[in-house]
C-alpha positions as CSV (number, residue, x, y, z in Angstrom):
1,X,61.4,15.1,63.6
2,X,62.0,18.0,61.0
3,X,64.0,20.9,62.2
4,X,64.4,24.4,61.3
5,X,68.6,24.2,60.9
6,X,67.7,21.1,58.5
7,X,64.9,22.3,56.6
8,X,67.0,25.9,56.0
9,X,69.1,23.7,53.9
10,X,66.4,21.7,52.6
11,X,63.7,21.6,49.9
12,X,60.9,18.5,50.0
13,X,59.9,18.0,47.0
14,X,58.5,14.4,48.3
15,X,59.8,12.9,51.5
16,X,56.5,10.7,52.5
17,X,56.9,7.8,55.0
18,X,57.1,5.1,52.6
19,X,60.1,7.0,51.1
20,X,62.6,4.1,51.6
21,X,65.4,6.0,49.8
22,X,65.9,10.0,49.6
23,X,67.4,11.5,46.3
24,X,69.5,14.3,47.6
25,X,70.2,16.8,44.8
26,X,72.9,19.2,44.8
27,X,72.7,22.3,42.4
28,X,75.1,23.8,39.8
29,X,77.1,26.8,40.4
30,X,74.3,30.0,40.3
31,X,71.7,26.9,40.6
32,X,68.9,26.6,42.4
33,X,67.2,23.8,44.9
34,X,64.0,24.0,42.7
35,X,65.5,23.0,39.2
36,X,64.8,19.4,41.1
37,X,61.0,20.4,41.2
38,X,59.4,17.8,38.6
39,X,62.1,14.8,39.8
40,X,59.4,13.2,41.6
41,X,57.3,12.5,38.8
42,X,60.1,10.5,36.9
43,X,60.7,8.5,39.8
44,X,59.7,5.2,41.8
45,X,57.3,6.2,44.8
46,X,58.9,5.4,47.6
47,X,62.1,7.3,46.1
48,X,61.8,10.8,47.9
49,X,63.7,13.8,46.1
50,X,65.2,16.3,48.5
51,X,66.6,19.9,47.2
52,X,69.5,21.3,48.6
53,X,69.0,25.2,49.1
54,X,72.5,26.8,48.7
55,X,72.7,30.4,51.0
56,X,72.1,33.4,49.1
57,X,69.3,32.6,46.8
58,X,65.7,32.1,46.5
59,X,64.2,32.2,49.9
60,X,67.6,32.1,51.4
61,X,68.4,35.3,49.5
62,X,69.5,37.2,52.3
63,X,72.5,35.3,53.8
64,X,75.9,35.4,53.3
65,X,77.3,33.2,50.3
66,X,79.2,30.1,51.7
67,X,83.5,31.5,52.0
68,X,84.2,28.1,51.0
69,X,83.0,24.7,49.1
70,X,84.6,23.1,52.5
71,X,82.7,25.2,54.3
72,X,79.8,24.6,52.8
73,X,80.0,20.6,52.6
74,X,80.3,21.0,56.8
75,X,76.8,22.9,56.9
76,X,75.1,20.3,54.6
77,X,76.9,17.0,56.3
78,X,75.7,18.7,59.8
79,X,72.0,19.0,58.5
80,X,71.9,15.9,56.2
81,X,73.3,13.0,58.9
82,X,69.9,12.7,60.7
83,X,67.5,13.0,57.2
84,X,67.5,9.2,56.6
85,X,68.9,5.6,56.7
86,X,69.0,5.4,52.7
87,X,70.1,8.5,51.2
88,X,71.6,8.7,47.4
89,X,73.5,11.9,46.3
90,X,73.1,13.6,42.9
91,X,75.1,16.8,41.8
92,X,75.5,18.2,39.2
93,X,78.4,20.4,38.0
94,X,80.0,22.5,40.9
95,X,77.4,20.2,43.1
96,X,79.3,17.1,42.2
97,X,81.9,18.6,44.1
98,X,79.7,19.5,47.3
99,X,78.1,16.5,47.0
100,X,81.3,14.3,47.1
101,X,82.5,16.6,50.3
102,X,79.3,15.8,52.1
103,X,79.9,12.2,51.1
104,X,82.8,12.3,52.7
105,X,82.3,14.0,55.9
106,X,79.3,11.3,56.3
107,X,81.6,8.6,55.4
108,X,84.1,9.8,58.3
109,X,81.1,9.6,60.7
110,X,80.3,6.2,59.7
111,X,77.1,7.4,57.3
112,X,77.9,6.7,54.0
113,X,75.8,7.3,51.7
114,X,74.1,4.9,49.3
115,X,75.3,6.1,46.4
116,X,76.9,9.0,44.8
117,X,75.7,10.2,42.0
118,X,78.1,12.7,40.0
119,X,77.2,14.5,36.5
120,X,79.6,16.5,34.4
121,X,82.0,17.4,36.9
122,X,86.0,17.4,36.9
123,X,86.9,14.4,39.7
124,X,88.5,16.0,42.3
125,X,91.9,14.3,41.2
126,X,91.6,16.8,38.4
127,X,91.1,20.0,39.6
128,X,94.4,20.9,40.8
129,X,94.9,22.7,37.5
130,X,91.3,23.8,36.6
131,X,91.4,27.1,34.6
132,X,90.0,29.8,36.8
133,X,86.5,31.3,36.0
134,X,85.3,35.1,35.9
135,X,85.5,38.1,34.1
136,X,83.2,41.0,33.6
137,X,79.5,40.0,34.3
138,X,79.5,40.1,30.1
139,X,82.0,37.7,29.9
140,X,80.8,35.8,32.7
141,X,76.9,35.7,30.7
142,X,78.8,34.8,27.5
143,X,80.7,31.6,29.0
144,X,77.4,30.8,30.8
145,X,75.3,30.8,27.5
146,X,78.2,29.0,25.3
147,X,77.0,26.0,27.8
148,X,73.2,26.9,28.7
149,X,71.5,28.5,25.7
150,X,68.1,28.3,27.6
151,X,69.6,31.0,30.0
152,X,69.7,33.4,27.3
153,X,66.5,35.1,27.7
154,X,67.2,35.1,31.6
155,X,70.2,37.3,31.1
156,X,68.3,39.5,28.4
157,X,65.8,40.7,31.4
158,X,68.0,43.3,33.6
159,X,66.4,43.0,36.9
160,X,66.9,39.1,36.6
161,X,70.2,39.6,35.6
162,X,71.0,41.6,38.6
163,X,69.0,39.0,40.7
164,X,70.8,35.8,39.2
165,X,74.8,37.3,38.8
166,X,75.6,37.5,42.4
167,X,75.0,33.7,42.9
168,X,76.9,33.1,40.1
169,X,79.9,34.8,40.8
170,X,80.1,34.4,44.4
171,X,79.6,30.1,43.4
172,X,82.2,30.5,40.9
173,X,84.8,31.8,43.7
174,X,83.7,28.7,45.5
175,X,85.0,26.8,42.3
176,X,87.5,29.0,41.3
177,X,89.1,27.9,45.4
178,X,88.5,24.7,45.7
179,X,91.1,21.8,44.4
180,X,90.3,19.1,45.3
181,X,92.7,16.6,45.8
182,X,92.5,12.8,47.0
183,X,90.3,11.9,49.8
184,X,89.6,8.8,52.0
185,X,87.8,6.3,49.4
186,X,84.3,6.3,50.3
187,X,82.0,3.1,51.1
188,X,79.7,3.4,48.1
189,X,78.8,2.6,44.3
190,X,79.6,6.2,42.4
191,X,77.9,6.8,39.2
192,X,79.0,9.2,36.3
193,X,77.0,11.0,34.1
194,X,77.5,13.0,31.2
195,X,76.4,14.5,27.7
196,X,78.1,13.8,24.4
197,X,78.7,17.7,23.4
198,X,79.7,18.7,27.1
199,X,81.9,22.1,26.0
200,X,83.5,21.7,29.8
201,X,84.2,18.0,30.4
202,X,84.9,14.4,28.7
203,X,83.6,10.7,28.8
204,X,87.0,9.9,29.8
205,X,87.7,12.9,32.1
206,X,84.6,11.3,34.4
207,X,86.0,8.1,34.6
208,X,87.9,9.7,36.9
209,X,85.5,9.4,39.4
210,X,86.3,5.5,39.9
211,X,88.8,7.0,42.0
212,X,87.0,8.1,45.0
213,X,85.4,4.8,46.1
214,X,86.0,1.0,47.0
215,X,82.6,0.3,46.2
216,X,81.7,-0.1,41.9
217,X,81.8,2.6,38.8
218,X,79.7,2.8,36.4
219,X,79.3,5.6,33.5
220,X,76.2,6.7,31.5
221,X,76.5,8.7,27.9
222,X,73.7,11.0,27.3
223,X,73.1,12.8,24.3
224,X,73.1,16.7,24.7
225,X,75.6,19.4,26.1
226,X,76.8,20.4,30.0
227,X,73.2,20.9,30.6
228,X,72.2,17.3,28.6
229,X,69.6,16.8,32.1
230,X,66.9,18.9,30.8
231,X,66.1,17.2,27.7
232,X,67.3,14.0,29.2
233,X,65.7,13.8,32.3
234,X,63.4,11.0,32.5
235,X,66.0,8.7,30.3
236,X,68.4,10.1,33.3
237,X,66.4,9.5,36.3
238,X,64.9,6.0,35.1
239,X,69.0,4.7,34.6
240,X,70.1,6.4,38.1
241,X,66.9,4.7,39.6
242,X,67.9,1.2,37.8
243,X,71.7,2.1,38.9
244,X,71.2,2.6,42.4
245,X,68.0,0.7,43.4
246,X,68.7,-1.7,46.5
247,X,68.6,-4.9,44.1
248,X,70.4,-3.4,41.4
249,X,73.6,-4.9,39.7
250,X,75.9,-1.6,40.3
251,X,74.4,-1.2,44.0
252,X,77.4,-3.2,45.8
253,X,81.0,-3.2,46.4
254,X,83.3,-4.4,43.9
């Protein structure tokens, strides 16, 4: 039975009953739930595709931004536990990181996920020495740009600028806090995924990630920058469904 707690941090974007596995997508810092809006359509049909809606934005607009990324992976792991048997996590960027804290929280509860799915992100073995992000909201527009050029007419509209800029900043405080650091492995298959001409991160930098589990690793290349899933996204979501499926090669323990 659906709930109102769960279905505040939630977006359905399909969750039918012959969804067998749910496709739980964490946004990037300033993102949004409903960047995961046309997933469905690039998936198998019993795959449902759930949006996670992040406090302070879109309908949620008028709570308080998360204090921190630990914070917020306790909300999500608290709403998340009863959503399904078969759950696979996707984040991308800063929701790498939340979506590897939820992981591990339902992993300490015995609720591992499928899979984790993980997408131009520093592994959390890494982020001890992150540079720190910020700056004027100029500079903060500028860096955003140098890795999204579709947000450049965004930023050019003021009132959207002054819409989008808090969410940004007060998700770049979450990233600018958290560390990371080494965690119990988890019980899963993790899967890394990045573009070629990613400004922020490297092929080799998300191997990394084979740190954070017992269970298998395997890394897709995709042509493009930190924001390669747009153009990419039904060659992404056809190799994360071959990756992860129930019968799939990658889908057990090493």
């Amino acid at each position: 039975m659906r709930t109102l707690t769960k279905d505040r941090w939630i977006r359905r974007f399909r969750d039918g009953d012959g969804c067998t596995t749910k496709l739980v997508c964490f946004p990037h810092a300033g993102g949004w739930a409903s960047a995961y809006r046309t997933w469905p359509s690039g998936l198998p049909a019993d795959v449902g595709v759930l949006g996670v809606r992040y406090p302070g934005r879109e309908d949620r607009a008028g709570e308080p931004f998360p204090s921190t990324l630990e914070a917020l992976a306790d909300d999500l792991a608290e709403a998340l536990e009863p959503v399904g048997e078969r759950l696979v996590f996707f984040g991308h960027s800063m929701g790498a990181s939340v979506a590897h804290e939820v992981a591990v929280r339902l992993h300490q509860r015995g609720r591992p996920p499928a899979a984790l799915c993980v997408s131009a992100r520093l592994p959390p073995r890494s982020l001890a020495h992150q540079p720190r992000f910020g700056g004027t909201d100029d500079e903060i527009i500028a860096e955003i740009v140098r890795q999204d050029d579709s947000r450049t007419e965004v930023f050019a509209d003021l009132d959207l600028r002054a819409f989008a800029l808090p969410a940004i900043r007060a998700d770049l405080e979450l990233v600018n806090e958290y560390r990371g650091g080494r965690g119990p492995a988890l019980d899963c298959p993790v899967f890394g995924y990045v573009g070629t001409d990613d400004p922020a991160i490297s092929r080799d930098q998300m191997r990394g990630w084979a740190d954070v589990s017992r269970g298998s690793f395997r890394l897709r290349v995709f042509p493009g920058g930190h924001f390669y899933l747009r153009d990419e996204e039904s060659r992404l979501l056809a190799a994360m469904a071959q990756d992860w499926s129930p019968g799939g090669r990658y889908a057990t323990s090493r």
